[in-house]
TORPA-4810 file (N, C-alpha, C, O; in nm, 3 decimals):
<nodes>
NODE_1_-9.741_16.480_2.391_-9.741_16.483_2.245_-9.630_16.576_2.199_-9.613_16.691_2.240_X
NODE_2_-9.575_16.529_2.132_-9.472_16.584_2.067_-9.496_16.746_1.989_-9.606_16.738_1.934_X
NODE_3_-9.456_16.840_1.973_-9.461_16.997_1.978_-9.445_16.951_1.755_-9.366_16.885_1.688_X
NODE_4_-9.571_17.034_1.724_-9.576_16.985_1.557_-9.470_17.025_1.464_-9.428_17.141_1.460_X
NODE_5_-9.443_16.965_1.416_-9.355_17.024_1.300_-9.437_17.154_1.200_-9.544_17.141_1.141_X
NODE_6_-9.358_17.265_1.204_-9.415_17.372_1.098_-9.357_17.406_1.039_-9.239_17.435_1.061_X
NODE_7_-9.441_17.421_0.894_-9.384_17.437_0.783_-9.287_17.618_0.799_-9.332_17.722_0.848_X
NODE_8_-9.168_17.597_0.746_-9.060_17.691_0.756_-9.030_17.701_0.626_-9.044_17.607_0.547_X
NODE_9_-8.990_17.804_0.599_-8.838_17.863_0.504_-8.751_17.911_0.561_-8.777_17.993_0.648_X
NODE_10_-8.579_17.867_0.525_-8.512_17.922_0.593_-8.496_18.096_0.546_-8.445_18.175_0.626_X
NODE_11_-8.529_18.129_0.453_-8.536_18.277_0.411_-8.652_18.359_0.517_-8.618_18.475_0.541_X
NODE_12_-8.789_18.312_0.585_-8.852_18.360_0.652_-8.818_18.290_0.783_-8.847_18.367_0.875_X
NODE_13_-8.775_18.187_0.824_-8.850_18.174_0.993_-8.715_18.060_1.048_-8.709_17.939_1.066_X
NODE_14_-8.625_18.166_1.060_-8.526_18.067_1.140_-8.510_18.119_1.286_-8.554_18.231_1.307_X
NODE_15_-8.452_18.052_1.387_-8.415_18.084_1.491_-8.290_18.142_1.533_-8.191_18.078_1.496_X
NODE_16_-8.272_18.237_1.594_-8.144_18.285_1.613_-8.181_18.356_1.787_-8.247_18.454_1.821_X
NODE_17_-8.112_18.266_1.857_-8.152_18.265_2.029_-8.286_18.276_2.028_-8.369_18.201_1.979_X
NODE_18_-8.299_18.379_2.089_-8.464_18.406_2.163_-8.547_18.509_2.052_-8.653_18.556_2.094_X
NODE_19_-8.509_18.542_1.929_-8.591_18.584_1.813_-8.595_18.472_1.706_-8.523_18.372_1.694_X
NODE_20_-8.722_18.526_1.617_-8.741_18.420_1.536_-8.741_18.542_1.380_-8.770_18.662_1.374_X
NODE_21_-8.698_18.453_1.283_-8.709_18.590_1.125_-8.877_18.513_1.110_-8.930_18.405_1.137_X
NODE_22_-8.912_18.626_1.061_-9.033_18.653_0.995_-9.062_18.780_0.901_-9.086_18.891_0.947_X
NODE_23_-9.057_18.756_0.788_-9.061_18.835_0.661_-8.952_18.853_0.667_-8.957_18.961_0.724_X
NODE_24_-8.801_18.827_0.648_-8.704_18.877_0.682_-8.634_18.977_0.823_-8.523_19.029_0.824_X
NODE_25_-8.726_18.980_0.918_-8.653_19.038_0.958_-8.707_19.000_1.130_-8.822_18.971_1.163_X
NODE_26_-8.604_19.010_1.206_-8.580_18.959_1.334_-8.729_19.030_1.446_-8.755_19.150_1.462_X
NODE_27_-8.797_18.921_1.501_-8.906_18.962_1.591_-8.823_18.933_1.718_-8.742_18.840_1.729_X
NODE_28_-8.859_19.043_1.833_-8.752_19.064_1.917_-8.894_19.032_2.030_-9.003_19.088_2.037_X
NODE_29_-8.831_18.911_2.113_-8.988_18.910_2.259_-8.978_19.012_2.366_-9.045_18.999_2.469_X
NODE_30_-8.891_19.124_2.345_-8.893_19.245_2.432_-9.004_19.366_2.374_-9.073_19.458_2.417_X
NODE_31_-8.971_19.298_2.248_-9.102_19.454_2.182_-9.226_19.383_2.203_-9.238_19.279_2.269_X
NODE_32_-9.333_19.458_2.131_-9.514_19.454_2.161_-9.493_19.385_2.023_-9.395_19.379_1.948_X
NODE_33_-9.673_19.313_2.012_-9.658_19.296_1.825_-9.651_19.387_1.720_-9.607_19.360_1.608_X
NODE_34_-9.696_19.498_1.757_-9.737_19.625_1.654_-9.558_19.640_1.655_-9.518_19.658_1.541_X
NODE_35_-9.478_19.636_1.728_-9.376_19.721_1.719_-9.228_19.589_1.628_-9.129_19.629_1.566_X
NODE_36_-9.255_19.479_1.645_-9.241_19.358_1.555_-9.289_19.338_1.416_-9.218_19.312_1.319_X
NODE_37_-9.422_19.352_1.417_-9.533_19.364_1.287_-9.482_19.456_1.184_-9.443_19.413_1.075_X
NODE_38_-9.481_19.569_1.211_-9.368_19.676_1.113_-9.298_19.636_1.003_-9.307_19.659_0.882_X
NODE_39_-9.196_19.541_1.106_-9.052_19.546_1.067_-9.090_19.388_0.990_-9.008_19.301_1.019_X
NODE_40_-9.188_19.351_0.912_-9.208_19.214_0.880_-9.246_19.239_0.693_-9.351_19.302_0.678_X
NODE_41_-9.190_19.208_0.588_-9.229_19.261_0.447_-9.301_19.153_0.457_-9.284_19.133_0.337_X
NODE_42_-9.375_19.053_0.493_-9.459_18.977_0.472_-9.613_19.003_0.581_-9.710_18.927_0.586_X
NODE_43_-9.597_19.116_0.648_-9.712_19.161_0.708_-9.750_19.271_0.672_-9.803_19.332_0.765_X
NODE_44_-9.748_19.351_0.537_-9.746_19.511_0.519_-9.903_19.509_0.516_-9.956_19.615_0.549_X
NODE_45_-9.980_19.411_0.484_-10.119_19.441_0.446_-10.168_19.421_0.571_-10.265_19.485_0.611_X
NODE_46_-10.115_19.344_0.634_-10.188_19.305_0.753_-10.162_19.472_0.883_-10.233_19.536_0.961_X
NODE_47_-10.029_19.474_0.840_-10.010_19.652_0.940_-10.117_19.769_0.846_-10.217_19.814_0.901_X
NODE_48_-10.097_19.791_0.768_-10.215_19.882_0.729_-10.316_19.857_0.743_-10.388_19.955_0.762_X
NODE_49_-10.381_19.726_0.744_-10.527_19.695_0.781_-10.573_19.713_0.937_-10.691_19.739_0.959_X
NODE_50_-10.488_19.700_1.037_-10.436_19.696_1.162_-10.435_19.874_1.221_-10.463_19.916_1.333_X
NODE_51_-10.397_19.945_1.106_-10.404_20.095_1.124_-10.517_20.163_1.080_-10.572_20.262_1.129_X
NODE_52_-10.555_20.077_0.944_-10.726_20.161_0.927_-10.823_20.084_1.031_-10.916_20.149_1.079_X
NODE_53_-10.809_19.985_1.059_-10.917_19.975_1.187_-10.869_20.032_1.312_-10.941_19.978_1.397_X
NODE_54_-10.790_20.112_1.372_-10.756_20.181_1.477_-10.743_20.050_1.562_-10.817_20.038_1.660_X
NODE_55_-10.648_19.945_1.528_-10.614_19.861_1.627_-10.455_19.873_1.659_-10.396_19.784_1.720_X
NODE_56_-10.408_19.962_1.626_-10.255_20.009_1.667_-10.237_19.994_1.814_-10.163_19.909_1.865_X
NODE_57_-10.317_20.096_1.891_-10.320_20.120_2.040_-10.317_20.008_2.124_-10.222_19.986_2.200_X
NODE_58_-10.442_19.916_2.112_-10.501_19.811_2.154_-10.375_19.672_2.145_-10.337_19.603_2.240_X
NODE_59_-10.335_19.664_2.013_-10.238_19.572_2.015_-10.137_19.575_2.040_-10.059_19.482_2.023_X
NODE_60_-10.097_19.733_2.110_-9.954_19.751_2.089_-9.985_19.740_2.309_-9.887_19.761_2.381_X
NODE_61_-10.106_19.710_2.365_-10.107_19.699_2.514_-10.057_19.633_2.543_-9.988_19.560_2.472_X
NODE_62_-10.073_19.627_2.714_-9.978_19.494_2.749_-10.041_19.351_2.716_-9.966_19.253_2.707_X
NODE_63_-10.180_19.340_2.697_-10.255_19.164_2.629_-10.251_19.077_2.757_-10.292_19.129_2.860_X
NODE_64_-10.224_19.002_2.760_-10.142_18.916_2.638_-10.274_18.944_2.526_-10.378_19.007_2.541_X
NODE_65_-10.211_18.857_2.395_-10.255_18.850_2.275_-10.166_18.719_2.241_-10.049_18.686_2.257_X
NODE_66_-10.300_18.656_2.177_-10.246_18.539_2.063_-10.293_18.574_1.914_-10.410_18.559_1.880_X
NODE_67_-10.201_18.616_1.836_-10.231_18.669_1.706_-10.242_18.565_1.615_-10.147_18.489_1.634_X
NODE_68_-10.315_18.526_1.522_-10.292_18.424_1.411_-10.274_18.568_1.246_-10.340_18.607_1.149_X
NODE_69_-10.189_18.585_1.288_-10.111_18.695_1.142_-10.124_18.600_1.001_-10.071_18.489_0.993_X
NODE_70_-10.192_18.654_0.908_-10.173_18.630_0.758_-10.080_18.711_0.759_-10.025_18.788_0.838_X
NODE_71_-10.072_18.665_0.622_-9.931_18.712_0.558_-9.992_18.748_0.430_-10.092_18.694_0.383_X
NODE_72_-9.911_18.865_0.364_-10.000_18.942_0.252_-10.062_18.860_0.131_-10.156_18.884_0.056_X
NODE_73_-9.947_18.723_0.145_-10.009_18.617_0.063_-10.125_18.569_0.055_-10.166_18.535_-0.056_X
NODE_74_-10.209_18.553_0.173_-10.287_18.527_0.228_-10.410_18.604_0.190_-10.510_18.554_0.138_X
NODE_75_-10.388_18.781_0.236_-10.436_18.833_0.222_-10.473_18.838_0.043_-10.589_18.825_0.006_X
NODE_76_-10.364_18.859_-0.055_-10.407_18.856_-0.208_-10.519_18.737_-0.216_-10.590_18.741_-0.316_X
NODE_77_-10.542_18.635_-0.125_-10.619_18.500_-0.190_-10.761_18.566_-0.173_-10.854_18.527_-0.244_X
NODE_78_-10.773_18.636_-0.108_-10.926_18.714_-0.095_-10.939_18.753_-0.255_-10.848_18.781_-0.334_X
NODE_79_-11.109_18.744_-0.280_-11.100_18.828_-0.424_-11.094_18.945_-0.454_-11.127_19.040_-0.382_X
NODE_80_-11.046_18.952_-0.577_-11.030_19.093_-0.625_-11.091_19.202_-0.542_-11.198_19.180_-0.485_X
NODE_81_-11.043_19.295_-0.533_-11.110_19.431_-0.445_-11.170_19.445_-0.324_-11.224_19.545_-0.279_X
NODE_82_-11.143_19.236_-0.227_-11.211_19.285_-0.117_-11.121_19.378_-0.049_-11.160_19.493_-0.029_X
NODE_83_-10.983_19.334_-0.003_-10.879_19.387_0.065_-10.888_19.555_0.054_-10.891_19.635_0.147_X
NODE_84_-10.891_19.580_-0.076_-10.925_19.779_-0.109_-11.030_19.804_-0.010_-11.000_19.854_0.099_X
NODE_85_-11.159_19.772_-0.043_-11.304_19.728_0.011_-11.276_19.735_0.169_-11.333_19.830_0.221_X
NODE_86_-11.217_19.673_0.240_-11.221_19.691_0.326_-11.121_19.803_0.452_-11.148_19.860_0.558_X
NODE_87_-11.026_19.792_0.381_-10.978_19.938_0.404_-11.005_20.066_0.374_-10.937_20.166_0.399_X
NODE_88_-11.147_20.052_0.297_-11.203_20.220_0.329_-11.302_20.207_0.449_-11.356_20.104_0.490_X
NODE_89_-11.317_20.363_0.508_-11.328_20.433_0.631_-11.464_20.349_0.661_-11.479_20.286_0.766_X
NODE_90_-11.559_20.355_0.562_-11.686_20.309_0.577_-11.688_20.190_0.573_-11.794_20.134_0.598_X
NODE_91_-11.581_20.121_0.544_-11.607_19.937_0.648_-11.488_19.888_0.718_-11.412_19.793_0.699_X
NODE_92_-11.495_20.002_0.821_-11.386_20.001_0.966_-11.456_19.915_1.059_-11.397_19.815_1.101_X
NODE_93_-11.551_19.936_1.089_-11.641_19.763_1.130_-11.616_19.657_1.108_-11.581_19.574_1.192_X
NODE_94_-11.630_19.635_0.969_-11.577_19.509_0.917_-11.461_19.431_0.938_-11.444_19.316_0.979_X
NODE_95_-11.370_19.540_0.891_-11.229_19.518_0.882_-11.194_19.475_1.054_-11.111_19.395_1.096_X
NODE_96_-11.303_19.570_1.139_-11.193_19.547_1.260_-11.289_19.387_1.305_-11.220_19.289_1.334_X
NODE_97_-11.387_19.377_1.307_-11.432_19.223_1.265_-11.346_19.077_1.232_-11.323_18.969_1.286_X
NODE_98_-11.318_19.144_1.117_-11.206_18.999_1.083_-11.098_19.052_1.131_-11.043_18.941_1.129_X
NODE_99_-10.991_19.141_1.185_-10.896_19.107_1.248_-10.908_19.043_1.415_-10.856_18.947_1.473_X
NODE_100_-11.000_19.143_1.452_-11.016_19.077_1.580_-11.053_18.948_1.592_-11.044_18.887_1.699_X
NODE_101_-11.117_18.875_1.439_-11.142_18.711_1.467_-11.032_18.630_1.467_-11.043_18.512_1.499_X
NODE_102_-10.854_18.714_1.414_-10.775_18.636_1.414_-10.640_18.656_1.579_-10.522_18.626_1.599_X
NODE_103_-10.763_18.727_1.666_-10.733_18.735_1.819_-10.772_18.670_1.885_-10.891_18.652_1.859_X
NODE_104_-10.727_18.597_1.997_-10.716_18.533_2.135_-10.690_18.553_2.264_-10.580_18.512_2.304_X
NODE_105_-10.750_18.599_2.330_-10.695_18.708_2.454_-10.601_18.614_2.560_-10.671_18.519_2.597_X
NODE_106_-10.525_18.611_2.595_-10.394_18.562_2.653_-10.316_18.484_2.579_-10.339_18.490_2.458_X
NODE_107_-10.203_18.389_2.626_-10.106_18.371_2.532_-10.105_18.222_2.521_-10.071_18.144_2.610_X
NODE_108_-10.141_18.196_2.415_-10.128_18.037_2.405_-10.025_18.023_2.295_-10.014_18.083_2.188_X
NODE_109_-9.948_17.922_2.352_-9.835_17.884_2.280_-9.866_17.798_2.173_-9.980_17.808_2.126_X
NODE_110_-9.779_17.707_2.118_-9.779_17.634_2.022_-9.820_17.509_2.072_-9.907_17.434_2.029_X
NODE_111_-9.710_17.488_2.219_-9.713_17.351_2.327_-9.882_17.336_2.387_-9.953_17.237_2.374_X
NODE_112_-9.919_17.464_2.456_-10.051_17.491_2.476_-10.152_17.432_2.361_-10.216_17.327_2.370_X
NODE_113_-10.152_17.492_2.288_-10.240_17.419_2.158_-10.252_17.312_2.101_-10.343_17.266_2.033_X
NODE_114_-10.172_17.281_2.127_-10.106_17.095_2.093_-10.189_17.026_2.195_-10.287_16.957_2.167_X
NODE_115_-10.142_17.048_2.325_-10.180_17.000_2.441_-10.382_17.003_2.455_-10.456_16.911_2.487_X
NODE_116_-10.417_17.138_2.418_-10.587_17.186_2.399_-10.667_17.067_2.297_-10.784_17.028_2.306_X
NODE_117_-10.556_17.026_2.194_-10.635_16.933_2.108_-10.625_16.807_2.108_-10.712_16.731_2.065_X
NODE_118_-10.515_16.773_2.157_-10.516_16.627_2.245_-10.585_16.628_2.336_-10.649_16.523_2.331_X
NODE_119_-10.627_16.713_2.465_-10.726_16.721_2.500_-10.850_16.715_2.465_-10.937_16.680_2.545_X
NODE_120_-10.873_16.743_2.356_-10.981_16.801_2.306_-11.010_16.685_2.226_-11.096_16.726_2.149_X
NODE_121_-10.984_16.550_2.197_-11.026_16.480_2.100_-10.949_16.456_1.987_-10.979_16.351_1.929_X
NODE_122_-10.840_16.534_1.926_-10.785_16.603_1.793_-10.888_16.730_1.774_-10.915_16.754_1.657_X
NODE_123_-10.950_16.815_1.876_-10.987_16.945_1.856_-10.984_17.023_1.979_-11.005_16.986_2.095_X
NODE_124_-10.946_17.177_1.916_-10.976_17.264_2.076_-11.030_17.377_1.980_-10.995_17.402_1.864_X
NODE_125_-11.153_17.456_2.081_-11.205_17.565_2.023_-11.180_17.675_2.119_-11.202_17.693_2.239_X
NODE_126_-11.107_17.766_1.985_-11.032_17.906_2.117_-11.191_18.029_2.051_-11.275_18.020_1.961_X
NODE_127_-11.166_18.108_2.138_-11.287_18.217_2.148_-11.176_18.322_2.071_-11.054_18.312_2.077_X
NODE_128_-11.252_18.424_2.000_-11.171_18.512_1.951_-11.213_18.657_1.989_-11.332_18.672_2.017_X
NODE_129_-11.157_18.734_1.994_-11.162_18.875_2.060_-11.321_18.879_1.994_-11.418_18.886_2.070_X
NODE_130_-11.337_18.876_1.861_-11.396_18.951_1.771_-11.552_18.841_1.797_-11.645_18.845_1.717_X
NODE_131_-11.551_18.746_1.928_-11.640_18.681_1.978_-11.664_18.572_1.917_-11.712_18.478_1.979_X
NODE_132_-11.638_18.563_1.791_-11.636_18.378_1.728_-11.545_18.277_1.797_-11.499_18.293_1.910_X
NODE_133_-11.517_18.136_1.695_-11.480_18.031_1.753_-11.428_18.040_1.587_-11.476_18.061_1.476_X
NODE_134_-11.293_18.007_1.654_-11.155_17.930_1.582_-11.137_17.789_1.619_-11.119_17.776_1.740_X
NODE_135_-11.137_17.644_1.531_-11.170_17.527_1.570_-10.991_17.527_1.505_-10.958_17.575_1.396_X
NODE_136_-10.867_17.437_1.639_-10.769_17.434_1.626_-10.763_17.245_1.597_-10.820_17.167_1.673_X
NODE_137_-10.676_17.195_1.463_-10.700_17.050_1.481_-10.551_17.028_1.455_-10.485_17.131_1.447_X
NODE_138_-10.472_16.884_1.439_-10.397_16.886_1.374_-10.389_16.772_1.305_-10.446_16.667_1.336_X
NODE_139_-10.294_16.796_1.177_-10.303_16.692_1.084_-10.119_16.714_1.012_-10.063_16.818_0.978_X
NODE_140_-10.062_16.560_1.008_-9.940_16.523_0.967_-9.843_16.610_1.039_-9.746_16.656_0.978_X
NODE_141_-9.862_16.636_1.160_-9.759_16.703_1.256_-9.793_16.879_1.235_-9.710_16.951_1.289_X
NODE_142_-9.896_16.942_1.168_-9.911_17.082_1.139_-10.043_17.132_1.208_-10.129_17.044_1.201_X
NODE_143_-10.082_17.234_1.265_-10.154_17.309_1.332_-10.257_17.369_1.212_-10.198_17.413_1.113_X
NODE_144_-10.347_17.373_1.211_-10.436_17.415_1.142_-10.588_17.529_1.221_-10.613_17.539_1.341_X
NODE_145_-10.642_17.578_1.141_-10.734_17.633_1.216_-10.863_17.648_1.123_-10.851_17.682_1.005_X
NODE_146_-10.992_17.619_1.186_-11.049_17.613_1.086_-11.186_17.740_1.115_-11.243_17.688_1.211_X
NODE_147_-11.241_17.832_1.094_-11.344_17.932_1.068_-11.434_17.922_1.067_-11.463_17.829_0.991_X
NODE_148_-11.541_17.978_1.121_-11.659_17.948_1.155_-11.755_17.917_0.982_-11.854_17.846_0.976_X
NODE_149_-11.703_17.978_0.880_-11.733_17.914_0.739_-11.666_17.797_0.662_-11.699_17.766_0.548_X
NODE_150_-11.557_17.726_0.744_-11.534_17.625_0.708_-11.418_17.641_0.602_-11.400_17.571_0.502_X
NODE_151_-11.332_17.766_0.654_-11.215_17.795_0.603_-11.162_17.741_0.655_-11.201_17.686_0.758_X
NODE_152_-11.020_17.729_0.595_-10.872_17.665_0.679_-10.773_17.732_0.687_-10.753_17.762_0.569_X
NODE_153_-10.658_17.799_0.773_-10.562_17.829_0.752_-10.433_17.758_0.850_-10.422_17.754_0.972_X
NODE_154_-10.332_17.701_0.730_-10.255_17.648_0.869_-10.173_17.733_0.947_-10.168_17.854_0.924_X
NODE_155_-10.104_17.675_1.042_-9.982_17.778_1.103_-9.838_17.730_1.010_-9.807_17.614_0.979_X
NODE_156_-9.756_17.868_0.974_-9.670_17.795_0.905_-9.562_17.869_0.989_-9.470_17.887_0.909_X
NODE_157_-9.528_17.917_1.101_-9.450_18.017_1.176_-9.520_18.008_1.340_-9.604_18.078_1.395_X
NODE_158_-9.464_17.925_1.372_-9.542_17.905_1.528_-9.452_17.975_1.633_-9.346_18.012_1.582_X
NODE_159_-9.464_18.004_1.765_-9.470_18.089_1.871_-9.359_18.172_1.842_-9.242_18.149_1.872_X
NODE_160_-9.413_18.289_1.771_-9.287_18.408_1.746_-9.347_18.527_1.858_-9.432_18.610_1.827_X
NODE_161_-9.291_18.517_1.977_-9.296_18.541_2.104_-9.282_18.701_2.101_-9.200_18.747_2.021_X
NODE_162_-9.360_18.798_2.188_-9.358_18.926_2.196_-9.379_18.942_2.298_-9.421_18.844_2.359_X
NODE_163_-9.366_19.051_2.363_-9.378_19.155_2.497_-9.489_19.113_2.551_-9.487_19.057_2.660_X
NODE_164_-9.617_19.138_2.474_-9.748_19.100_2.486_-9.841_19.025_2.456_-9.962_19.047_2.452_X
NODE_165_-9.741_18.871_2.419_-9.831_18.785_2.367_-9.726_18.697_2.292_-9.608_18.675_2.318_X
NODE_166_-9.798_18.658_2.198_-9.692_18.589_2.092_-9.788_18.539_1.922_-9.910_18.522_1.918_X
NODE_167_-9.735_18.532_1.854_-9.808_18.547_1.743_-9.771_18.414_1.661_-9.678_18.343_1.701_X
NODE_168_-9.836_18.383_1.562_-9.831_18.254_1.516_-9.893_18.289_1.348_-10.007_18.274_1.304_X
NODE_169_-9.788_18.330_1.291_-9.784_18.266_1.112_-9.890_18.214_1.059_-9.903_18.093_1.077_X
NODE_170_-10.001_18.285_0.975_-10.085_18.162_0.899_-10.103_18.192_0.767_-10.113_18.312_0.744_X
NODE_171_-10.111_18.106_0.656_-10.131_18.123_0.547_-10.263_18.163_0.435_-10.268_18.155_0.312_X
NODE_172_-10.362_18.210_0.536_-10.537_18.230_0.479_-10.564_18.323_0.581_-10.518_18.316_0.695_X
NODE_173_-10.657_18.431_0.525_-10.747_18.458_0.584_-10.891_18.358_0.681_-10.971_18.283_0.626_X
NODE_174_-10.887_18.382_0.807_-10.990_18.337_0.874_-11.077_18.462_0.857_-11.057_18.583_0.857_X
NODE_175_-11.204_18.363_0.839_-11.365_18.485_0.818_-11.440_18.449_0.941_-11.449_18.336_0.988_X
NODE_176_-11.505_18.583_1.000_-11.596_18.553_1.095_-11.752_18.499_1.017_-11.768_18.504_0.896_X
NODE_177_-11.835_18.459_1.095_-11.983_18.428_1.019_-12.023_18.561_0.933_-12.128_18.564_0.869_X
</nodes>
């Protein structure tokens, strides 16, 4: 099966050799994600959320890791005041909850995932750090993922490759149950 078409801007996600832009600025597959993630103006909510749950350390290991990264866009679609809400101290649980639901422990590519849901029927269900199930389908050549509440987020930035994994662009928050 042919590797899906994803949705791009050339202002965020072009190729230039073996890095890919994301938020403007070049993800290098020699660094970790934390040390990529930084340098991304379209991940700032997602790195501070990443630092009040004390997942700096953890993500910055060797993994692998398959990240499904919102993008702050993403993050604003939550309502009003959850995002505040969950970056205080007293729902560091939480917070580290839904990030870890948008983890995958080793590295599945884009080709991998493609391949899992052709396998799979038009479905593959990956396990997430944070112990749920991410249901991966695809539809009109795009990668989608769907949440144990029957959210959706697609991939719009597929295998932007790191030290320890590789991370994959999505446009929604995924919620655990």
């Amino acid at each position: 099966m042919a590797q899906p078409e994803m949705v791009t801007d050339s202002a965020n996600a072009t190729m230039s050799g073996d890095t890919k832009m994301v938020g403007g600025a070049e993800m290098y597959p020699t660094k970790n994600i934390i040390e990529n993630a930084v340098n991304s103006k379209d991940h700032t909510t997602l790195v501070a959320a990443v630092k009040a749950a004390g997942l700096v350390e953890t993500l910055s290991g060797p993994g692998p890791f398959t990240v499904f990264a919102p993008t702050n866009e993403a993050f604003a679609m939550l309502p009003d005041g959850a995002v505040d809400g969950l970056l205080k101290p007293e729902n560091k649980k939480a917070l580290t909850g839904v990030l870890t639901y948008h983890v995958v422990a080793g590295k599945v590519s884009a080709e991998d995932l493609m391949k899992m849901i052709k396998d799979g029927n038009g479905k593959a269900t990956l396990s997430t750090v944070a112990g749920g199930k991410l249901t991966a389908s695809e539809k009109d050549g795009k990668v989608y993922l769907t949440d144990e509440k029957g959210g959706e987020a697609m991939v719009t930035i597929a295998d932007v490759n790191q030290s320890n994994g590789v991370i994959h662009v999505v446009d929604h928050i995924l919620m655990p149950k």
